[in-house]
N, CA, C and O of each residue as an XYZ file, in Angstrom:
824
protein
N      71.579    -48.536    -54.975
C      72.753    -47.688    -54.696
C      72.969    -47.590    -53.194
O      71.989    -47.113    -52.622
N      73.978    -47.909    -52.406
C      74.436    -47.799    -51.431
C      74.930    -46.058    -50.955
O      75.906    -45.443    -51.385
N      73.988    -45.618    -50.040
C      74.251    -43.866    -50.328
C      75.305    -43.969    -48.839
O      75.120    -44.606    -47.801
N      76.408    -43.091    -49.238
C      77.227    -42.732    -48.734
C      77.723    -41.107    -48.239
O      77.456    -40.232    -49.063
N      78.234    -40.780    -47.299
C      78.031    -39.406    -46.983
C      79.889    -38.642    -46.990
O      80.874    -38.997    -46.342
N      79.734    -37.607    -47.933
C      81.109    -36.940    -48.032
C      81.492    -35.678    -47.438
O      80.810    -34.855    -46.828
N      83.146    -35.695    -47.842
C      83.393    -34.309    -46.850
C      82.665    -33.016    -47.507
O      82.629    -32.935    -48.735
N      82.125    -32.074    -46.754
C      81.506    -31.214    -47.143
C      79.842    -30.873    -47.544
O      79.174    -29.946    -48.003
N      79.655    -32.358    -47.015
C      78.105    -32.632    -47.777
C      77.051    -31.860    -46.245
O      77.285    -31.889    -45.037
N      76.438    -31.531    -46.664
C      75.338    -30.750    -45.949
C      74.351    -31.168    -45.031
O      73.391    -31.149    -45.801
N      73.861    -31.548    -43.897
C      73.226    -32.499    -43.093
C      72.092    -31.516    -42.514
O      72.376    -30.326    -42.378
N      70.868    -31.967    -42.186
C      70.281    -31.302    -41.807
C      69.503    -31.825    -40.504
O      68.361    -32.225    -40.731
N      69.962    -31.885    -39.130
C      69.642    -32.415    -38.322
C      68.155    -32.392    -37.484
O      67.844    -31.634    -36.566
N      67.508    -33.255    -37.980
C      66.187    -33.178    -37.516
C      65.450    -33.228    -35.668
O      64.612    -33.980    -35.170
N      66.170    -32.166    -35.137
C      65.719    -31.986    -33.989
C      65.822    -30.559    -33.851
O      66.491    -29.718    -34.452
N      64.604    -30.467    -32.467
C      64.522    -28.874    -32.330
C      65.083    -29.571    -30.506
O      64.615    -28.742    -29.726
N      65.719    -30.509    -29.797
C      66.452    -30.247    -28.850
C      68.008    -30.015    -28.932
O      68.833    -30.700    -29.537
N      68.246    -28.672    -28.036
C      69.531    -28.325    -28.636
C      71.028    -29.179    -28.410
O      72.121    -29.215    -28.975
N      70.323    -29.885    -27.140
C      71.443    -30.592    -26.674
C      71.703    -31.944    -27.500
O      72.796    -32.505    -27.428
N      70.643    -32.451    -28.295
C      70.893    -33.380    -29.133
C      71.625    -32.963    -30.516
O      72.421    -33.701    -31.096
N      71.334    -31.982    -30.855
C      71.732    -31.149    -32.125
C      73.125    -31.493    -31.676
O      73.797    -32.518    -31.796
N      73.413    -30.020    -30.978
C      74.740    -30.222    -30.016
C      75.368    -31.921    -30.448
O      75.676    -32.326    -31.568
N      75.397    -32.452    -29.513
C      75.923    -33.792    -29.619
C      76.645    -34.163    -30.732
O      77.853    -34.314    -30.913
N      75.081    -34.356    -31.885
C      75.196    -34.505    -32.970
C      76.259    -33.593    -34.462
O      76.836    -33.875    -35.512
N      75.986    -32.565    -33.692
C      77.464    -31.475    -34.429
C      78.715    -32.291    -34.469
O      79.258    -32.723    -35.486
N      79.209    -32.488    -32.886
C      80.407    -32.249    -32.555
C      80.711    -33.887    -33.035
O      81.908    -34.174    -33.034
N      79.653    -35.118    -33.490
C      80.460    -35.879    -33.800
C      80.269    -36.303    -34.940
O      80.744    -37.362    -35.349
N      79.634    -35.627    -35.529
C      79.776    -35.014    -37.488
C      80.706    -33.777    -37.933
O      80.636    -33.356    -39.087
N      81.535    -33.236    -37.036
C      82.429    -32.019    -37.545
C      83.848    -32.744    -38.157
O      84.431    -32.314    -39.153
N      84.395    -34.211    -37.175
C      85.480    -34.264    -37.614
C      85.383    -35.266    -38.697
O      86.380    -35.982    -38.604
N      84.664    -35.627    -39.645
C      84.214    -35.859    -40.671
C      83.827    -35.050    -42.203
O      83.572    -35.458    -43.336
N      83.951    -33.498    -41.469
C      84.051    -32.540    -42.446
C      82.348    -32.194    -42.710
O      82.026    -31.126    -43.231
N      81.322    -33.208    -42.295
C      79.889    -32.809    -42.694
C      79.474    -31.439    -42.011
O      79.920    -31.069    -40.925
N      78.563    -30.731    -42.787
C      78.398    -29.286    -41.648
C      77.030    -30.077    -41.608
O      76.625    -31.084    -42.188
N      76.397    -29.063    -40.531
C      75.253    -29.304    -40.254
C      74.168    -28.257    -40.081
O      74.645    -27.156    -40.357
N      73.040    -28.185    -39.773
C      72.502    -27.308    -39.363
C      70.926    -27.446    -39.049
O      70.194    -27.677    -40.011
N      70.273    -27.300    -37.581
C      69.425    -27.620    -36.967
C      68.016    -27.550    -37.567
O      67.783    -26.504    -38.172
N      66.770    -28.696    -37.508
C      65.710    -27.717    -37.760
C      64.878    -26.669    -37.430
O      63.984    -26.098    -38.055
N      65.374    -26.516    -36.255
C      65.240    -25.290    -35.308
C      65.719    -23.998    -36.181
O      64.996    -23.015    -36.340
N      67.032    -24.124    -36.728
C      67.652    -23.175    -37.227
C      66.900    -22.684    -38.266
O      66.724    -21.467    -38.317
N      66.189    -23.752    -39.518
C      65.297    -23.500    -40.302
C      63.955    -23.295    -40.452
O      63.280    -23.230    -41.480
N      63.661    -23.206    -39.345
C      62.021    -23.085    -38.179
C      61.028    -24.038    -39.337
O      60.058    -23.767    -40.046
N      61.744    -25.109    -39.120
C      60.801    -26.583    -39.527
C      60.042    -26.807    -38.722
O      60.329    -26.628    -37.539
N      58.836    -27.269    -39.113
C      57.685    -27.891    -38.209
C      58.213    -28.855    -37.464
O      58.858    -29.736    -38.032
N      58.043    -28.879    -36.041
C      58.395    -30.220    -35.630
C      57.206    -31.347    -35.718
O      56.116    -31.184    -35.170
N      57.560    -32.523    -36.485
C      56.050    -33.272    -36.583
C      55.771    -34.047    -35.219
O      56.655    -34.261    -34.389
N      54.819    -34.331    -35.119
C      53.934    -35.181    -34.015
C      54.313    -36.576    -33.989
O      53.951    -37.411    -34.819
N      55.085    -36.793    -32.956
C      55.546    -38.683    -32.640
C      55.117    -39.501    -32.619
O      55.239    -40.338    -31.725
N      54.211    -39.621    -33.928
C      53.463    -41.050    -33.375
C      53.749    -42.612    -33.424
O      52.977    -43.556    -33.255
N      54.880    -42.585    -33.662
C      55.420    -44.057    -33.886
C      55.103    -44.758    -32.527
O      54.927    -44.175    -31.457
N      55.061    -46.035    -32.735
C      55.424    -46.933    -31.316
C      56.671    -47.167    -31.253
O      56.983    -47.847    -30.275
N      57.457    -46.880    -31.884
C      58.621    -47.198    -31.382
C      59.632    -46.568    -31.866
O      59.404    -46.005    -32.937
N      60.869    -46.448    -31.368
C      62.335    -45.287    -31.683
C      62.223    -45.400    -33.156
O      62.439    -44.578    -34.047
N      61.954    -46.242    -33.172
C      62.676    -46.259    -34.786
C      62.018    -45.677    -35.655
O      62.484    -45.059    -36.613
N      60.774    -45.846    -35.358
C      59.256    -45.048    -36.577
C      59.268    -43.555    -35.914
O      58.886    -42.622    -36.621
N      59.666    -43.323    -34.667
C      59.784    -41.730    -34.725
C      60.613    -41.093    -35.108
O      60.337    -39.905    -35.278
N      62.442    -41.703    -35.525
C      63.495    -41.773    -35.532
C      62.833    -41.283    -37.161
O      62.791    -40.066    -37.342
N      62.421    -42.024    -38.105
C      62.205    -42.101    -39.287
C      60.875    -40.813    -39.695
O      60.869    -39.932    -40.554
N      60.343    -41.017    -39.154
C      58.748    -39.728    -39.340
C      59.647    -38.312    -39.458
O      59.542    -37.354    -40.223
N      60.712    -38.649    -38.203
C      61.417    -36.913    -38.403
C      62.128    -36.508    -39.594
O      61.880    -35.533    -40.304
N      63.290    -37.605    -39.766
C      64.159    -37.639    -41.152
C      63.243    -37.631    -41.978
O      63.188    -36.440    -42.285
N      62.619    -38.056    -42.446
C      61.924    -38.419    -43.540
C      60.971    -37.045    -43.862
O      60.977    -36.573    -44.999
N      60.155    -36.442    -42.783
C      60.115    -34.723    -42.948
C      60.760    -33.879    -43.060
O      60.343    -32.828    -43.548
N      62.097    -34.049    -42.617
C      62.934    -32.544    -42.597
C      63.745    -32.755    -43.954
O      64.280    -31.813    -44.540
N      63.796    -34.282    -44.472
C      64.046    -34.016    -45.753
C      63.397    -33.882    -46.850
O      63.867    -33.412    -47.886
N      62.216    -34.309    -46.684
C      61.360    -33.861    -47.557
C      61.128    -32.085    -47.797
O      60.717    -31.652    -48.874
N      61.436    -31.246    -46.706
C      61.096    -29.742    -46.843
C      62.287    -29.318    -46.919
O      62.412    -28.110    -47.123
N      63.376    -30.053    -46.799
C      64.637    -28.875    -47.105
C      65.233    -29.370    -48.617
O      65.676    -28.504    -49.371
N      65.227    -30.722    -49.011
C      65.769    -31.444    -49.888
C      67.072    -31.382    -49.677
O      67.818    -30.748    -50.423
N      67.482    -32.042    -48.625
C      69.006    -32.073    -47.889
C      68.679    -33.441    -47.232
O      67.605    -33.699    -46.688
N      69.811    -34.349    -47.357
C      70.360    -35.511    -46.473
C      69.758    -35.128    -44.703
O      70.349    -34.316    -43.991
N      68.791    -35.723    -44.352
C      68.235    -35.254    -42.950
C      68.427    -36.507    -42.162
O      67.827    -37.565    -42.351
N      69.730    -36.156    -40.861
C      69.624    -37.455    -39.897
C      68.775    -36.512    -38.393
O      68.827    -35.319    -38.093
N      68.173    -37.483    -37.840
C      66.934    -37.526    -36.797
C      67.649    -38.745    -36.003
O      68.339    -39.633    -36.503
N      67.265    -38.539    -34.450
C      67.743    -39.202    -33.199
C      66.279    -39.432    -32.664
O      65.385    -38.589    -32.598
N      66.235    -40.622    -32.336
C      65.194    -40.452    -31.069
C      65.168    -41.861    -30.130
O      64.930    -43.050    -30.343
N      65.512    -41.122    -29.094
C      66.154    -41.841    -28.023
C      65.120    -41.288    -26.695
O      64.309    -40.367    -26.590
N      65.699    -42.551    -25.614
C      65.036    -41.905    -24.735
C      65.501    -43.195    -23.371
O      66.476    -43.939    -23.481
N      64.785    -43.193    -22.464
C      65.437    -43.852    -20.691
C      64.451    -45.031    -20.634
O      63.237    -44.912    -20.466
N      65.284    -46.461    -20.832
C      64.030    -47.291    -20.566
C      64.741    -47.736    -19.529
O      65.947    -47.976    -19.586
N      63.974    -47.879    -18.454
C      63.885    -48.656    -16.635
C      63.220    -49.985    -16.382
O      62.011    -50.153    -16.222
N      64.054    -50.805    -16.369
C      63.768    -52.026    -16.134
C      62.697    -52.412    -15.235
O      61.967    -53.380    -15.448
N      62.575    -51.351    -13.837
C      61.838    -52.224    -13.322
C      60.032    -51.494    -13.290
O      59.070    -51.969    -12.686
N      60.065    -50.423    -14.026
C      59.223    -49.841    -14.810
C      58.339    -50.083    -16.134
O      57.478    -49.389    -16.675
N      59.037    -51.675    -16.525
C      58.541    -52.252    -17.785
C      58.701    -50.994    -18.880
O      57.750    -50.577    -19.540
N      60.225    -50.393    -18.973
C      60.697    -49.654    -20.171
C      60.420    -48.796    -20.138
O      60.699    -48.136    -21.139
N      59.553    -47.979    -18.853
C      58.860    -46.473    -18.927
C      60.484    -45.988    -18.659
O      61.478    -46.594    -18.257
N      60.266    -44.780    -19.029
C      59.501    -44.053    -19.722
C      59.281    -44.107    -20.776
O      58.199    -43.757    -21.248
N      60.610    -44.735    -21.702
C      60.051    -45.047    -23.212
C      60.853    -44.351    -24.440
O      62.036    -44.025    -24.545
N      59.580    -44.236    -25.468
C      59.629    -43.808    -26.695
C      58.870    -42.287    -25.474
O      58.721    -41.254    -26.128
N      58.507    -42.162    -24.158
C      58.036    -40.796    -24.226
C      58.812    -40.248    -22.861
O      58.364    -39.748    -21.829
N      59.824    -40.477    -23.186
C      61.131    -39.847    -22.016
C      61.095    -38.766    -22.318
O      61.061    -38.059    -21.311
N      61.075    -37.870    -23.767
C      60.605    -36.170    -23.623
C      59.596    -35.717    -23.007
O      59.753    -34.731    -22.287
N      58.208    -36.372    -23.146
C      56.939    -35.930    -22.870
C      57.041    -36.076    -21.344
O      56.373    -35.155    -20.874
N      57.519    -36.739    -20.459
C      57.481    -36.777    -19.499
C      57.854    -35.822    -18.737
O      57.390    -35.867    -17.597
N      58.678    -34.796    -19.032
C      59.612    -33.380    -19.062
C      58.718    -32.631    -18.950
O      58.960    -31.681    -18.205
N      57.254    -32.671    -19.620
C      56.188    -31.755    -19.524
C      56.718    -30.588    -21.110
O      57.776    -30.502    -21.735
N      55.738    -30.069    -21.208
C      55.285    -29.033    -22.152
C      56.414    -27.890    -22.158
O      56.594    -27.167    -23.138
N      57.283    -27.780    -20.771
C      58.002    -27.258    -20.795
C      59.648    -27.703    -20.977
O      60.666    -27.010    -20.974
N      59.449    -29.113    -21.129
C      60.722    -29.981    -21.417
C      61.754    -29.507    -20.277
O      62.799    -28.861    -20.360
N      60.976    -30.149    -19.028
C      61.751    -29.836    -17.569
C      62.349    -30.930    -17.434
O      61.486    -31.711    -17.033
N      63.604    -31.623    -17.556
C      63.647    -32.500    -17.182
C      64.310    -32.824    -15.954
O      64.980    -33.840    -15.770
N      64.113    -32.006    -15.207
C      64.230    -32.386    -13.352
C      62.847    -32.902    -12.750
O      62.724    -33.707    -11.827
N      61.633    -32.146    -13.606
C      60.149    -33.052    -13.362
C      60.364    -34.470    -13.960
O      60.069    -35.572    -13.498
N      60.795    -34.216    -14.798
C      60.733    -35.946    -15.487
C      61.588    -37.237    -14.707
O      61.313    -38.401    -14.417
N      62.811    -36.316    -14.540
C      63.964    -37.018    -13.425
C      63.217    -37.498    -11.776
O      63.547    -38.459    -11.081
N      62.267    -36.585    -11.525
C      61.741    -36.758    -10.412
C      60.620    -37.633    -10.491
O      60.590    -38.418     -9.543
N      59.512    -37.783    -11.461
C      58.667    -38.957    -12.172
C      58.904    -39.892    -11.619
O      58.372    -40.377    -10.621
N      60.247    -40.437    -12.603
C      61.072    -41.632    -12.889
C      61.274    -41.838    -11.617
O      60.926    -42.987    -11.346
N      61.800    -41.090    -10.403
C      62.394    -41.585     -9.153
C      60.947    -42.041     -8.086
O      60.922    -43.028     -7.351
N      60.089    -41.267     -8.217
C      59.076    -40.953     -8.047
C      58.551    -42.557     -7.766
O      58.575    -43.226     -6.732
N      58.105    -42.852     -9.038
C      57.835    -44.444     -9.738
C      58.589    -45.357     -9.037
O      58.003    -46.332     -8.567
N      59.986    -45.210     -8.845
C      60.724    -46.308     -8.290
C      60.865    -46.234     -7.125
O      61.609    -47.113     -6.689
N      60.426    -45.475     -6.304
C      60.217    -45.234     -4.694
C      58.786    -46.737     -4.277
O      58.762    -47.728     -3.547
N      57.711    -45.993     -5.368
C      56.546    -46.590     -5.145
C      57.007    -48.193     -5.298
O      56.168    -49.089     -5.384
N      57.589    -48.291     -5.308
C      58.142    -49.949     -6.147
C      59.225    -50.435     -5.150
O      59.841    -51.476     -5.379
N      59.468    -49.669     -4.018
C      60.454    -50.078     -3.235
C      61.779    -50.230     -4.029
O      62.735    -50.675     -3.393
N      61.933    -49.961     -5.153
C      63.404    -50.143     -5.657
C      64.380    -48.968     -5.456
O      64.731    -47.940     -6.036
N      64.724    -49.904     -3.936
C      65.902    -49.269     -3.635
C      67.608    -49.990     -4.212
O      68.516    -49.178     -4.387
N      67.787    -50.983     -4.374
C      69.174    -51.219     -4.339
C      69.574    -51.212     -6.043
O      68.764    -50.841     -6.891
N      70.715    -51.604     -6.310
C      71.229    -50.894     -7.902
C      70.617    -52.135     -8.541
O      69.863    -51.860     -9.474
N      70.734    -53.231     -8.314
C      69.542    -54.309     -8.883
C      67.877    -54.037     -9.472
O      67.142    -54.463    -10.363
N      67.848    -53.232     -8.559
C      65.771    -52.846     -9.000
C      66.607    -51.460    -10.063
O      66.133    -51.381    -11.196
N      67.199    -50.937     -9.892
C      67.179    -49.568    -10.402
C      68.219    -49.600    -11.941
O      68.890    -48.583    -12.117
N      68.346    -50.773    -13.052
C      68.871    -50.827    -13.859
C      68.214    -50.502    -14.965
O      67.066    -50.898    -15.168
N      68.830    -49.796    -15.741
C      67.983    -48.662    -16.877
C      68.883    -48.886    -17.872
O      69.814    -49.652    -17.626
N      68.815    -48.465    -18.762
C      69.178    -48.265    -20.457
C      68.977    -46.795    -21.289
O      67.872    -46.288    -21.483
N      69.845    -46.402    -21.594
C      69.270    -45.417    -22.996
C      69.489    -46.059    -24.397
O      70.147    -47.018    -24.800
N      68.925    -45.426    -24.795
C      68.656    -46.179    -26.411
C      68.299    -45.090    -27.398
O      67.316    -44.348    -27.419
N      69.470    -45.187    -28.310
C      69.051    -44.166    -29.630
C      69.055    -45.260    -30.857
O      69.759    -46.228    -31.144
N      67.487    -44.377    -31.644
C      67.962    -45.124    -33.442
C      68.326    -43.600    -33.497
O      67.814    -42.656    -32.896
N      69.288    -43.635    -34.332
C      69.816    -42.466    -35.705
C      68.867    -43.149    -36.797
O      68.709    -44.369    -36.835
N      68.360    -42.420    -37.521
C      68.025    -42.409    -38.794
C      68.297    -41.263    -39.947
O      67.871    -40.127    -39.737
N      69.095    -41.595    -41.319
C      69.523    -40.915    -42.188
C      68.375    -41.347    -43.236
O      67.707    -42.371    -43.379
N      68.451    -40.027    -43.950
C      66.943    -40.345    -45.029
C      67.814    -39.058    -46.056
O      67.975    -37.878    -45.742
N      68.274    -39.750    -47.331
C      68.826    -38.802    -48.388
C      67.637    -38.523    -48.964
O      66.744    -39.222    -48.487
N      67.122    -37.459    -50.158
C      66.132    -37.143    -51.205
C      66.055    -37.936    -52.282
O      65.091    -37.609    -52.975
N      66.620    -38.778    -52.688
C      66.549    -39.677    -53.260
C      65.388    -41.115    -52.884
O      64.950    -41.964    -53.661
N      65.166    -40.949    -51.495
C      64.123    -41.974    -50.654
C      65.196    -43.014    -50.117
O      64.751    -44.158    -50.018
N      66.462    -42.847    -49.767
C      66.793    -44.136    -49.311
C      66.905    -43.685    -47.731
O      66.916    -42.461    -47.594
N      66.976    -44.326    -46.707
C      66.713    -44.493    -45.691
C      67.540    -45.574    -44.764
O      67.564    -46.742    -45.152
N      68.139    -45.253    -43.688
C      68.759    -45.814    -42.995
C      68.610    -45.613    -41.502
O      68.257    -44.586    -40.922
N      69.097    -47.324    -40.752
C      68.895    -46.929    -39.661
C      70.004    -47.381    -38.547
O      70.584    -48.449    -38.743
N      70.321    -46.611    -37.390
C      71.619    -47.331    -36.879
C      71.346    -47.131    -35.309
O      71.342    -45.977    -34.879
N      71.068    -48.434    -34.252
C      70.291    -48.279    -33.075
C      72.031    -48.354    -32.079
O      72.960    -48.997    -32.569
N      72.151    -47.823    -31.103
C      72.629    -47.994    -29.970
C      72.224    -48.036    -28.605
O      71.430    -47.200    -28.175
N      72.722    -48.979    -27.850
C      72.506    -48.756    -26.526
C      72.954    -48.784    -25.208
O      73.161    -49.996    -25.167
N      73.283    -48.366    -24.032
C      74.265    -48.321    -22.982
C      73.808    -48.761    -21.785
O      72.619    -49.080    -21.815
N      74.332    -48.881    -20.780
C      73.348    -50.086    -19.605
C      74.383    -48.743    -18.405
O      75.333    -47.966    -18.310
N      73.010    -49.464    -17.658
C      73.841    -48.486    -16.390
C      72.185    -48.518    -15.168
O      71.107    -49.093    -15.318
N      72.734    -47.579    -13.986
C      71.838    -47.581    -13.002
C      71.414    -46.360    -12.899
O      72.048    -45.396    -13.329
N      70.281    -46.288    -12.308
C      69.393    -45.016    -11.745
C      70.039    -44.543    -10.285
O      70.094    -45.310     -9.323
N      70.621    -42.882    -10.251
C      70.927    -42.763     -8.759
C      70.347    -41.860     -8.323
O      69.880    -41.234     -9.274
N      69.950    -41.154     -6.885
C      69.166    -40.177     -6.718
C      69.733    -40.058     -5.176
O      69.682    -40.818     -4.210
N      70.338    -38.658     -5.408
C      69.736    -37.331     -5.967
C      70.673    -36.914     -7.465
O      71.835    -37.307     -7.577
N      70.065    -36.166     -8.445
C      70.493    -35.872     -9.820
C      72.170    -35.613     -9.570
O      72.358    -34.849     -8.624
N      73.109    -35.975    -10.064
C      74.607    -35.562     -9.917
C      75.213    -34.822    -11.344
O      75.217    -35.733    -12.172
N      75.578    -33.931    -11.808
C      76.095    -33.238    -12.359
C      75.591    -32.263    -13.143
O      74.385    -32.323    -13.385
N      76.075    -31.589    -13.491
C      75.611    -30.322    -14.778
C      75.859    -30.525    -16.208
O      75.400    -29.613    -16.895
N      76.511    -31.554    -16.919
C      76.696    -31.351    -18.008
C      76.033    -32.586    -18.837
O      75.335    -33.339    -18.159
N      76.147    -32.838    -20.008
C      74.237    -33.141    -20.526
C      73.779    -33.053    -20.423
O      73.727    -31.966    -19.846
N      72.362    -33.694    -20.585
C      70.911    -32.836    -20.576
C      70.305    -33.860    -20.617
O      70.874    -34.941    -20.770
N      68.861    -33.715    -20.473
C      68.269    -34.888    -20.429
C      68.176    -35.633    -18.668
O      68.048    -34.904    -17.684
N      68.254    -36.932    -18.585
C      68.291    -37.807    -17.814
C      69.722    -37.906    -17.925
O      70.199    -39.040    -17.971
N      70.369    -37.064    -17.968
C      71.757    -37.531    -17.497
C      72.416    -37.820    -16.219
O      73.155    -38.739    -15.868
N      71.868    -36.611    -15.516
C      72.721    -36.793    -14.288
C      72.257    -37.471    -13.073
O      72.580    -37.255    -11.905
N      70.971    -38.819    -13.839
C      70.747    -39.808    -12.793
C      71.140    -41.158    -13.181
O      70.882    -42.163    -12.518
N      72.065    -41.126    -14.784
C      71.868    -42.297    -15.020
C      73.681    -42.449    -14.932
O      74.434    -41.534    -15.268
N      74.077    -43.600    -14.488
C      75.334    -44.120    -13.791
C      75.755    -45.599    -14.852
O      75.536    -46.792    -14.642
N      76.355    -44.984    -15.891
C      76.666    -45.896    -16.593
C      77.737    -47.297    -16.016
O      78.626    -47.157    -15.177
N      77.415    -48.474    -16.631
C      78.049    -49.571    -15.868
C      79.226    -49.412    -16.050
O      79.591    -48.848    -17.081
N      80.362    -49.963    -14.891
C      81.312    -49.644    -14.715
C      82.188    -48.407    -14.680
O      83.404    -48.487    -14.854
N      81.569    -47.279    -14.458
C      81.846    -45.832    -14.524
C      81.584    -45.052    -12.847
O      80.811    -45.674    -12.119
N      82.116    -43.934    -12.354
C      81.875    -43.419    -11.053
C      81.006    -42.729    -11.421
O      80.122    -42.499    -10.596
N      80.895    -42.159    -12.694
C      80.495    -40.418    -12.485
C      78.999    -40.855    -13.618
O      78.918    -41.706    -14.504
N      78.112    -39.991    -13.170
C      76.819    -40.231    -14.006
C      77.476    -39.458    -15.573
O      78.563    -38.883    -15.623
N      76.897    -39.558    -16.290
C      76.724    -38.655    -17.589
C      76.712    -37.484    -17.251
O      77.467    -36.746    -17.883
N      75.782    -36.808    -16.031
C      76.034    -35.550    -15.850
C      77.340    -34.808    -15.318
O      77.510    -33.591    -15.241
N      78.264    -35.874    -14.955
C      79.404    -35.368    -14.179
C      80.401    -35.903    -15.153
O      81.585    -35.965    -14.824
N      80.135    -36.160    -15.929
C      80.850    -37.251    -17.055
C      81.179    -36.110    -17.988
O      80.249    -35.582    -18.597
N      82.945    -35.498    -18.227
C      83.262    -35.099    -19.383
C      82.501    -35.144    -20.858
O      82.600    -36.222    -21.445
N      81.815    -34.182    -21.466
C      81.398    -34.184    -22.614
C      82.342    -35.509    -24.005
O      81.788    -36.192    -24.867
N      83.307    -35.444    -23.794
C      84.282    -36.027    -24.707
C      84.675    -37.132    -24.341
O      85.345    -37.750    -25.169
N      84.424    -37.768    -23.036
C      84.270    -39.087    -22.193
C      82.642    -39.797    -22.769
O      82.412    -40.884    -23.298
N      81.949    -38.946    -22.490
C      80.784    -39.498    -22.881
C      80.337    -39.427    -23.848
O      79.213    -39.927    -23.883
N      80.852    -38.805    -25.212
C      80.684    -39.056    -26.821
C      81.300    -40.440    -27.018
O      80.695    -41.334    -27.609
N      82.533    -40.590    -26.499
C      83.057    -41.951    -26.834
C      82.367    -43.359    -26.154
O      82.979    -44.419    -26.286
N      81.243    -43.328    -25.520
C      80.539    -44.601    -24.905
C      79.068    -44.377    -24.958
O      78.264    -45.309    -24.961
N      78.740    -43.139    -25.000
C      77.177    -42.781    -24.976
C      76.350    -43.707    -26.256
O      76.768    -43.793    -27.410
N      74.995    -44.404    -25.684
C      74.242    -44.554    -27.063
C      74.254    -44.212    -27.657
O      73.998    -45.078    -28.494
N      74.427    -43.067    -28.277
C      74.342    -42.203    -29.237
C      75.835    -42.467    -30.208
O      75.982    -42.657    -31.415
N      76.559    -42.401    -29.368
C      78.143    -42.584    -29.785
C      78.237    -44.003    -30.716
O      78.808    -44.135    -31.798
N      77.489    -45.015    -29.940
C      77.540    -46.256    -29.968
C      76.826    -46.422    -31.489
O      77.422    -47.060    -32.355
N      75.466    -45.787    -31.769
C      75.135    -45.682    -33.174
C      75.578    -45.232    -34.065
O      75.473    -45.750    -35.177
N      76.399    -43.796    -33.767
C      77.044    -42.668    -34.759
C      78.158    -44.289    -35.465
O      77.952    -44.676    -36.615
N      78.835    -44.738    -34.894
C      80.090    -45.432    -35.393
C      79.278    -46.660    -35.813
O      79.961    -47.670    -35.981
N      78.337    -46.747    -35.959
C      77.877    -47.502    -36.922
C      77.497    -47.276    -38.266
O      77.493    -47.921    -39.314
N      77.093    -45.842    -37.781
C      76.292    -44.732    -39.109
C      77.598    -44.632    -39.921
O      77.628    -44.652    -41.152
N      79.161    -44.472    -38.757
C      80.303    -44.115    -39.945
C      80.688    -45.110    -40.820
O      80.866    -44.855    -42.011
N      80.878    -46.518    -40.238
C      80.863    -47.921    -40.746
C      80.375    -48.175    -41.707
O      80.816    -48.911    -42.590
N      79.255    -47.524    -41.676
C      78.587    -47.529    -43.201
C      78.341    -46.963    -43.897
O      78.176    -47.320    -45.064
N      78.189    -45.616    -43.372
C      77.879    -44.196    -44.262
C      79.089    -43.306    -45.161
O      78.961    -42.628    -46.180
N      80.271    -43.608    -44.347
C      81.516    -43.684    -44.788
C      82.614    -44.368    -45.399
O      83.075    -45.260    -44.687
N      83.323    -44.170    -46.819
C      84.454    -44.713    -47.518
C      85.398    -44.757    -46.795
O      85.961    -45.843    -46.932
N      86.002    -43.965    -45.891
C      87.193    -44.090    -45.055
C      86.919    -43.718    -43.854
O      87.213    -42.571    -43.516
N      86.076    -44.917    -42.628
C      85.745    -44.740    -41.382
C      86.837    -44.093    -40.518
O      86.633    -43.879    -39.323
């Protein structure tokens, strides 16, 4: 059976970061799906142990639907740096520290590429990368990866996203993600880039 997702159907978004939740709302609302965080349902958050986006992407869905018995989509994304050999990784949160700072983590990352002499936009080319993963109660399971190219700039530029946003300078764009309209950057963000795959397929009338 090819599982498909309808207006009104119930989602249960497997993250306790709000700004991903967030995200994830606003580009499941005009689709009619509601949603609602596992934060909101004070779900365990499980332990990441995948090696890679996709097995952590899946460990989450695959728990939060197992304890709510609701359609559970899970994100897990994160900043890979080219000239870092992909650090930070599958652990671009952990790097944020315990307190999920991510101006320590932003500073890491710059940190690292100082030591490396990468100064010009050539040494300093990075990527974000999300899998979405949807996991219905039934056991079927899906997965939909995106990704966006762009440069590392420093010092941090804007206030709006979260994360590594406001160092990363998507290609062909002025303004980082952090200075980047919320509704500018749903329509090009990795994340964006997977969701319209998730609709492509998850949806009868994309």
């Amino acid at each position: 059976m090819n599982a498909k997702l309808a207006v009104n159907d119930e989602i249960v978004v497997a993250s306790h970061n709000a700004g991903k939740v967030r995200e994830i709302a606003e580009l499941l609302t005009p689709y009619g799906i509601k949603t609602v965080s596992a934060a909101d349902l004070s779900l365990h958050e499980p332990e990441e142990t995948g090696l890679t986006f996709r097995e952590n992407a899946e460990l989450k869905a695959v728990a939060a639907c197992r304890a709510t018995g609701l359609i559970a989509l899970s994100d897990d994304s994160g900043l890979e740096v080219e000239e870092l050999g992909g650090e930070p990784g599958i652990y671009s949160a952990r790097w944020a520290g315990e307190n999920k700072d991510f101006s320590v983590a932003m500073e890491k990352v710059e940190k690292a590429l100082q030591e490396r002499k990468a100064t010009s936009a050539a040494q300093r080319k990075a990527n974000f990368i999300c899998d979405l993963c949807i996991a219905w109660p039934d056991g079927q399971i899906k997965h939909y990866e995106g990704k966006v190219f762009g440069t590392l700039v420093w010092p941090p530029r804007g206030s709006f996203g979260f994360g590594y946003d406001p160092v990363f300078l998507p290609d062909g764009f002025e303004e980082t993600f952090g200075e980047m309209d919320p509704v500018k950057k749903h329509n090009m963000s990795h994340r964006a880039v997977a969701f319209n795959l998730l609709v492509s397929d998850c949806f009868n009338s994309p």
